[in-house]
N, CA, C and O atoms as a printed pandas DataFrame, in Angstrom:
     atom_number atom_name residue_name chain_id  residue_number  x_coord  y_coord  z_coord
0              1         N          UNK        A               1  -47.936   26.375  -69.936
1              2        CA          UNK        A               1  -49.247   25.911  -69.561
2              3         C          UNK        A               1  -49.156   24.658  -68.699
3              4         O          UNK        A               1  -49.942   24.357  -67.802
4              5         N          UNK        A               2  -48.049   23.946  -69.110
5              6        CA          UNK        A               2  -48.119   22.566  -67.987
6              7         C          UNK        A               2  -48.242   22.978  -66.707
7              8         O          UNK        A               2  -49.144   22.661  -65.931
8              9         N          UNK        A               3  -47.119   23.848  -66.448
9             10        CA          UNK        A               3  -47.038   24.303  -65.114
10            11         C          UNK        A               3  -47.903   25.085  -64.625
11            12         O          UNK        A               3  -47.654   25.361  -63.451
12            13         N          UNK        A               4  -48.707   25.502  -64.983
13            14        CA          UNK        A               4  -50.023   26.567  -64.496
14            15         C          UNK        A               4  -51.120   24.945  -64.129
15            16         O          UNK        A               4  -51.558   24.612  -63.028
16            17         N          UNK        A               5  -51.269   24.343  -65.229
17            18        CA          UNK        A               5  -52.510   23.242  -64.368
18            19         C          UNK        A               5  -51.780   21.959  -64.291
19            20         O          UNK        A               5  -52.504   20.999  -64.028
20            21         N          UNK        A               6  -50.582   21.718  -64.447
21            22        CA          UNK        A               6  -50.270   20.396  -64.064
22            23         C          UNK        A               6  -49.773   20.148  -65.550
23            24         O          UNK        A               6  -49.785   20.909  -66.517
24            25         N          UNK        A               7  -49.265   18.644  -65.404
25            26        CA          UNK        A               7  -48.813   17.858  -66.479
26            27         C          UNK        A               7  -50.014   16.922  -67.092
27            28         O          UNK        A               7  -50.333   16.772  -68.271
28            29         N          UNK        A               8  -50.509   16.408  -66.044
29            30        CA          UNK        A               8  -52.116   15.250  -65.983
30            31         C          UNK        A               8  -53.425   15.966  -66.892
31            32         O          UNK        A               8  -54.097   15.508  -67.816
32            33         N          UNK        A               9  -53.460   17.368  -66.147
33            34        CA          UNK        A               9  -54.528   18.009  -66.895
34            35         C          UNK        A               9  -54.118   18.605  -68.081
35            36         O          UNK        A               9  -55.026   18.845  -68.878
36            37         N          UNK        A              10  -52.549   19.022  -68.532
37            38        CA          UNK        A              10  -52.130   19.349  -69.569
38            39         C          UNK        A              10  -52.248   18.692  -70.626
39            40         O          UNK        A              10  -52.387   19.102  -71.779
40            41         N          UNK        A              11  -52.153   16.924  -69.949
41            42        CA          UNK        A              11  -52.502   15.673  -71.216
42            43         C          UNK        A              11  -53.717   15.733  -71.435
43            44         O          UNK        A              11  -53.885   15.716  -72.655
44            45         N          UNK        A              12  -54.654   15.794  -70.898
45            46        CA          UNK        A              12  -56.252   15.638  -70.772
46            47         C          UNK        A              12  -56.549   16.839  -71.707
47            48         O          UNK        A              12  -57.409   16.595  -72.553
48            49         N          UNK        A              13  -56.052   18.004  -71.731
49            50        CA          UNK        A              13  -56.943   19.194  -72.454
50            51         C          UNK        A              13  -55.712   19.373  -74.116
51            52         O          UNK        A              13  -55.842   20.377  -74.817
52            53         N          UNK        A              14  -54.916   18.560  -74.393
53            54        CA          UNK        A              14  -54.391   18.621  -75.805
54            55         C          UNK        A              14  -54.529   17.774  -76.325
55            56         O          UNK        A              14  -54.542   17.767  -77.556
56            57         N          UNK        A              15  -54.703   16.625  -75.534
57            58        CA          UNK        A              15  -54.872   15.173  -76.708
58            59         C          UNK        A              15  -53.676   14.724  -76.820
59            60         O          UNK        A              15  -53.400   14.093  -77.840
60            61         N          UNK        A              16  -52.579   14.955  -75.711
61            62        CA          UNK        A              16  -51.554   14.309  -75.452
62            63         C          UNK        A              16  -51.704   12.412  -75.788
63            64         O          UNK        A              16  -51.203   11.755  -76.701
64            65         N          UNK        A              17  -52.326   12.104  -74.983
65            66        CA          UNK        A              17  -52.346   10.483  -74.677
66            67         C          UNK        A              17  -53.040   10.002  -75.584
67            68         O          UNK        A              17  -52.839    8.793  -75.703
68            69         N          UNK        A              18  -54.215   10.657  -76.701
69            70        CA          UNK        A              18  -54.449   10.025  -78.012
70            71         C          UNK        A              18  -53.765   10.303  -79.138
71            72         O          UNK        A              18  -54.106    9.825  -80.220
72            73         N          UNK        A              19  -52.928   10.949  -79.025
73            74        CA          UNK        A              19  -51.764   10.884  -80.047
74            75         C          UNK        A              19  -50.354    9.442  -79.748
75            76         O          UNK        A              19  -49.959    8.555  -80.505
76            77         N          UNK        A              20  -49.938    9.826  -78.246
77            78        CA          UNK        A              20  -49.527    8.504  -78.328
78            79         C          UNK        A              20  -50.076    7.533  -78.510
79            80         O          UNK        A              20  -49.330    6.624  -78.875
80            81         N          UNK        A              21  -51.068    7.291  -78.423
81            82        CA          UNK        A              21  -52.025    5.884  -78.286
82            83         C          UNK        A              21  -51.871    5.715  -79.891
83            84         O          UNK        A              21  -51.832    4.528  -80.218
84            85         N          UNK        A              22  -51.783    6.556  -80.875
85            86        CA          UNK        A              22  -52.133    6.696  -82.130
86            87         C          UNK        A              22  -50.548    5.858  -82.779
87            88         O          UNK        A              22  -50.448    4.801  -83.402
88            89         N          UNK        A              23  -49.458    6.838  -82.323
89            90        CA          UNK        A              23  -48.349    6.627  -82.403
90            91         C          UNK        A              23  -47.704    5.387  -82.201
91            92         O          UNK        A              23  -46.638    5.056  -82.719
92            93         N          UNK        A              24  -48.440    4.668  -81.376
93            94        CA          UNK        A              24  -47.674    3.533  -80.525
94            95         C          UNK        A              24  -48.516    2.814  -81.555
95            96         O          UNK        A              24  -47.718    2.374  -82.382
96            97         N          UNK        A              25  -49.738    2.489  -81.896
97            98        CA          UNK        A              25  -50.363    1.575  -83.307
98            99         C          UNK        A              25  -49.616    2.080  -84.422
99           100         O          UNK        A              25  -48.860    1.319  -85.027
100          101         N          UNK        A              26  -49.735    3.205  -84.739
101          102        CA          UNK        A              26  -48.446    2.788  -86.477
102          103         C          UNK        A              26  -47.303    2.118  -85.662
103          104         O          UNK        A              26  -47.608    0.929  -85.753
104          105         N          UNK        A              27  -46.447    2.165  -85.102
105          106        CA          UNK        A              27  -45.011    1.854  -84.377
106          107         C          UNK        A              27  -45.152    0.316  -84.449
107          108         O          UNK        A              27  -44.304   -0.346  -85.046
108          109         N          UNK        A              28  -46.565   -0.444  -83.646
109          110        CA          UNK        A              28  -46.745   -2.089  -84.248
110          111         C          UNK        A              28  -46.708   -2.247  -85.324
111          112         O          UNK        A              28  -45.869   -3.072  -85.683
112          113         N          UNK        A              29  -47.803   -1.388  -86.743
113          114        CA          UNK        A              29  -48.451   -1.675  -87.498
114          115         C          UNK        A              29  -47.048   -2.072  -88.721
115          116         O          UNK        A              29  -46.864   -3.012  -89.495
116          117         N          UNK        A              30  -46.270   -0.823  -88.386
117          118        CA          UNK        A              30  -45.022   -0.770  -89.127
118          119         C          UNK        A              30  -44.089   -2.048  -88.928
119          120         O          UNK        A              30  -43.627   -2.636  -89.906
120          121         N          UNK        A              31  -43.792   -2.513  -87.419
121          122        CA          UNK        A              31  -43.175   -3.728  -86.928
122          123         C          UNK        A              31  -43.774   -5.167  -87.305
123          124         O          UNK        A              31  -43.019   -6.103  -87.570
124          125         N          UNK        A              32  -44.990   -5.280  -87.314
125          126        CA          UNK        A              32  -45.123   -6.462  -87.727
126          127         C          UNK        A              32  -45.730   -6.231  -89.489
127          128         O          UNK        A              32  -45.534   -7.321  -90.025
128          129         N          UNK        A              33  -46.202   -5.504  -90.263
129          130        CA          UNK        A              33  -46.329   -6.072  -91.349
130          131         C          UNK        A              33  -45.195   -4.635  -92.479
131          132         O          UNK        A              33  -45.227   -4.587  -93.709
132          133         N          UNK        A              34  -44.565   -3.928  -91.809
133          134        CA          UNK        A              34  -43.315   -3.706  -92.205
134          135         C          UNK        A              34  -43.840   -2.123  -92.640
135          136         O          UNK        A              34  -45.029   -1.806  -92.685
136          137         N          UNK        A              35  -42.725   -1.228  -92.940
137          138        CA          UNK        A              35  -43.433   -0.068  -93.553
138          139         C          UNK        A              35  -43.530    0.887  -95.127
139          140         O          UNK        A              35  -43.780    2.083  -95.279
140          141         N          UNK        A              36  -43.299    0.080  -95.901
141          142        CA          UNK        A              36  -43.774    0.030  -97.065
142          143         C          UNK        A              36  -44.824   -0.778  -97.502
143          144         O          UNK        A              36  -45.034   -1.824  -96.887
144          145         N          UNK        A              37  -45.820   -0.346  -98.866
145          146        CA          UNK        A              37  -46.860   -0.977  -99.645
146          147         C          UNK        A              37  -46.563   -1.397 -100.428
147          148         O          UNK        A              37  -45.664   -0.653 -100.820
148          149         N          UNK        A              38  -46.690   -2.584 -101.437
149          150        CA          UNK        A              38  -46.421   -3.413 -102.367
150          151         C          UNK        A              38  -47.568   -2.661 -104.029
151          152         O          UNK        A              38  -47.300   -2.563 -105.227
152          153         N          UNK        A              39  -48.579   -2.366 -103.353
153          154        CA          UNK        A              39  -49.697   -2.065 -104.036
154          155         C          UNK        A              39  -48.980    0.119 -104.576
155          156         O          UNK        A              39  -48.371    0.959 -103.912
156          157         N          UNK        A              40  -49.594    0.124 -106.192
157          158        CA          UNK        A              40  -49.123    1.252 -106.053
158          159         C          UNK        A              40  -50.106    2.546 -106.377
159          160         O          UNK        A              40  -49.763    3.697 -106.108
160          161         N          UNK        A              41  -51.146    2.268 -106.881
161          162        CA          UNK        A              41  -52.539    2.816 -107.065
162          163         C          UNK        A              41  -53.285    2.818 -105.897
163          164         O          UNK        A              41  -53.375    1.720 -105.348
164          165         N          UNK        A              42  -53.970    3.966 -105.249
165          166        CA          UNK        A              42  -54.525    4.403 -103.949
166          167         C          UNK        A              42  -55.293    3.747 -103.914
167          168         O          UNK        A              42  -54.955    3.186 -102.871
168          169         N          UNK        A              43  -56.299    3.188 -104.241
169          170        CA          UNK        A              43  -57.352    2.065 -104.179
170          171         C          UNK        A              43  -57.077    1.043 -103.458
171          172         O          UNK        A              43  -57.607    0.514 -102.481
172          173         N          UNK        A              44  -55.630    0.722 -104.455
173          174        CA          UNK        A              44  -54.891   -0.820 -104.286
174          175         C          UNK        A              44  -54.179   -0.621 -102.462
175          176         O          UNK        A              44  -54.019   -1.545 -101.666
176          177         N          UNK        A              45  -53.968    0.381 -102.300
177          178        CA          UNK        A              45  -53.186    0.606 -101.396
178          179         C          UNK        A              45  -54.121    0.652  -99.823
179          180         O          UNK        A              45  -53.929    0.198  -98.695
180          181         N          UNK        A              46  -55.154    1.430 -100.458
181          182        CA          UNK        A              46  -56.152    1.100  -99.155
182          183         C          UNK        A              46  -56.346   -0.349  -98.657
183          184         O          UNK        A              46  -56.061   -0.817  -97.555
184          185         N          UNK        A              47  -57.114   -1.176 -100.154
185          186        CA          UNK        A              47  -57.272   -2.627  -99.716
186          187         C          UNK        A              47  -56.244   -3.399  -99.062
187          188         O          UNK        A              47  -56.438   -4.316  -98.264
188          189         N          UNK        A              48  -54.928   -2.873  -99.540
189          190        CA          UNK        A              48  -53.652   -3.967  -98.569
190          191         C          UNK        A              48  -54.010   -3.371  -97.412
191          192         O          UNK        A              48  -54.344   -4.126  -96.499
192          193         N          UNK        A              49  -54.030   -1.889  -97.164
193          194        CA          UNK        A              49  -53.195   -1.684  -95.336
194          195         C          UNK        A              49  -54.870   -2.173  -94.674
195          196         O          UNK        A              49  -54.960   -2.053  -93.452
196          197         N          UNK        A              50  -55.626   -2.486  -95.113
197          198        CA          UNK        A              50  -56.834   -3.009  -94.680
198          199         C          UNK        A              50  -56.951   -4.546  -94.325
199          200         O          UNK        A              50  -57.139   -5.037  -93.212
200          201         N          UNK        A              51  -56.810   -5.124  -95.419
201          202        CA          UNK        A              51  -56.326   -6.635  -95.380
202          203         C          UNK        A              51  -54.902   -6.464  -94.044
203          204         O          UNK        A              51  -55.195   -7.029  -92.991
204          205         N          UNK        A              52  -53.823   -5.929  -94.052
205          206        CA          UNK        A              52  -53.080   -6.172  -93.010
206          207         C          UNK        A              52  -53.288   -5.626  -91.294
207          208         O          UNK        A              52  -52.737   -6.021  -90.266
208          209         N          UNK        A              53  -54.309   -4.578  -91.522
209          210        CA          UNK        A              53  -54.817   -4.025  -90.303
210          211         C          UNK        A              53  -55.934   -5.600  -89.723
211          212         O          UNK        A              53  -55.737   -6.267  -88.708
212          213         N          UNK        A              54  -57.026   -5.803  -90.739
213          214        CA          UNK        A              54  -58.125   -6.909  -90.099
214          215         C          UNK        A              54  -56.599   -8.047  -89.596
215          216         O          UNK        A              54  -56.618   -8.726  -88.569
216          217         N          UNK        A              55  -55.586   -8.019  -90.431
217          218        CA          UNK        A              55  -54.823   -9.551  -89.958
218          219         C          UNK        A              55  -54.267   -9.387  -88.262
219          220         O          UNK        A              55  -54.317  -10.247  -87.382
220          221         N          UNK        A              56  -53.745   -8.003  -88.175
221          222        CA          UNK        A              56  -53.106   -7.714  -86.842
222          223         C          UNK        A              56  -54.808   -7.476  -85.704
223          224         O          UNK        A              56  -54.862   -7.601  -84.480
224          225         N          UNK        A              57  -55.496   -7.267  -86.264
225          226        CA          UNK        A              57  -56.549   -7.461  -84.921
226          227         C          UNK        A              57  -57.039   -8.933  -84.750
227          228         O          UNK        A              57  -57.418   -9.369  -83.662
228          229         N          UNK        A              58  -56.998   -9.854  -86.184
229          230        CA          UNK        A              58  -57.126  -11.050  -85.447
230          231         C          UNK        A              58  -55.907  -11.511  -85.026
231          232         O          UNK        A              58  -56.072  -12.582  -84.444
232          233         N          UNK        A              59  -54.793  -11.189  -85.060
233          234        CA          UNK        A              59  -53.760  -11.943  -84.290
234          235         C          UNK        A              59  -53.967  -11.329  -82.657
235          236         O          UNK        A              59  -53.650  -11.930  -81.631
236          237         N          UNK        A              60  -54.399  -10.379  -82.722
237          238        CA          UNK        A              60  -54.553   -9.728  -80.939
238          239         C          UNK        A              60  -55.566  -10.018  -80.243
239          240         O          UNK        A              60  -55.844   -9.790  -79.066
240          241         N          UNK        A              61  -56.271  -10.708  -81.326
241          242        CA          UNK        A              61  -58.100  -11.528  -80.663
242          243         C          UNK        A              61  -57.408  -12.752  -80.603
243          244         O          UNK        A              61  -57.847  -13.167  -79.530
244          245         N          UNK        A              62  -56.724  -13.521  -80.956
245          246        CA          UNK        A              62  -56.193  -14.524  -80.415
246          247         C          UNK        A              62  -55.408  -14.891  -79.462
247          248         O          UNK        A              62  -55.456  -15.951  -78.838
248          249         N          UNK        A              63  -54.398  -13.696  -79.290
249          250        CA          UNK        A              63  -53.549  -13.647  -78.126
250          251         C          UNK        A              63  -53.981  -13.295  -76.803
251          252         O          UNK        A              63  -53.222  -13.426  -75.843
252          253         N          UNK        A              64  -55.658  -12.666  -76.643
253          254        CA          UNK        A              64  -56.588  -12.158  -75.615
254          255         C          UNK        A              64  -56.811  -13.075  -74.941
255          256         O          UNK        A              64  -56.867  -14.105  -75.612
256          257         N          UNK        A              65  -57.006  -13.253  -73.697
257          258        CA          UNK        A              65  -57.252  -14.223  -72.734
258          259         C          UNK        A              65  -58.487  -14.025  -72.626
259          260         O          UNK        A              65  -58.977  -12.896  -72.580
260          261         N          UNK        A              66  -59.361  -15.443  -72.554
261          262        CA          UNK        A              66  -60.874  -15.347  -71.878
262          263         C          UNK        A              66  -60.958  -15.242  -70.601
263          264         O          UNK        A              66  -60.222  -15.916  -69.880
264          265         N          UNK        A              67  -61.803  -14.441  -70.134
265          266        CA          UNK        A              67  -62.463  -14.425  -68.944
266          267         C          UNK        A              67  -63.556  -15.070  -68.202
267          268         O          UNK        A              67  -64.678  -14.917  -68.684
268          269         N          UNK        A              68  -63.481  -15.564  -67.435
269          270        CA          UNK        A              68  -64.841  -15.924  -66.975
270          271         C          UNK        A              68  -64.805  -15.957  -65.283
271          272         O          UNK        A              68  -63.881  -16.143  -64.492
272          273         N          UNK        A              69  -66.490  -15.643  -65.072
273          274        CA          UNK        A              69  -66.636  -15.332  -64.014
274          275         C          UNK        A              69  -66.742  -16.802  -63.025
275          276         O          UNK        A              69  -67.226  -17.815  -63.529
276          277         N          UNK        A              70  -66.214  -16.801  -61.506
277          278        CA          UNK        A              70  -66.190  -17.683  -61.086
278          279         C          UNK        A              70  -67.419  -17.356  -60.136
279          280         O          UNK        A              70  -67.719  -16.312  -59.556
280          281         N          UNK        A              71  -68.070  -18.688  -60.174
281          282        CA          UNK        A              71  -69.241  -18.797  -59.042
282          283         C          UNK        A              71  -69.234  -19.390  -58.087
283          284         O          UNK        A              71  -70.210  -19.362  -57.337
């Protein structure tokens, strides 16, 4: 099928590039807060990877550069 419509439209009609996109966030998520849970009851386990998910988006809201428009 790639080769009948391309490689571009092959990504576009499987969901190629939101799987990597998916892939490449566990691949951080795992690198910076590691890939095991401490917590061992599913409850418990949601609230950590939650608590460590909100921590890695504020570390990436901090590392974001402001913008502003020049007049």
């Amino acid at each position: 099928m790639m080769h009948q419509i391309g490689l571009t439209q092959w990504k576009v009609n499987s969901g190629y590039h939101l799987r990597s996109l998916a892939e490449t966030a566990m691949y951080r998520f795992k690198q910076l807060m590691g890939d095991k849970l401490k917590s061992r009851q599913f409850n418990s386990q949601h609230t950590e990877t939650m608590i460590k998910v909100k921590a890695i988006n504020k570390m990436t809201g901090l590392g974001m550069p402001k913008y502003q428009q020049q007049s």
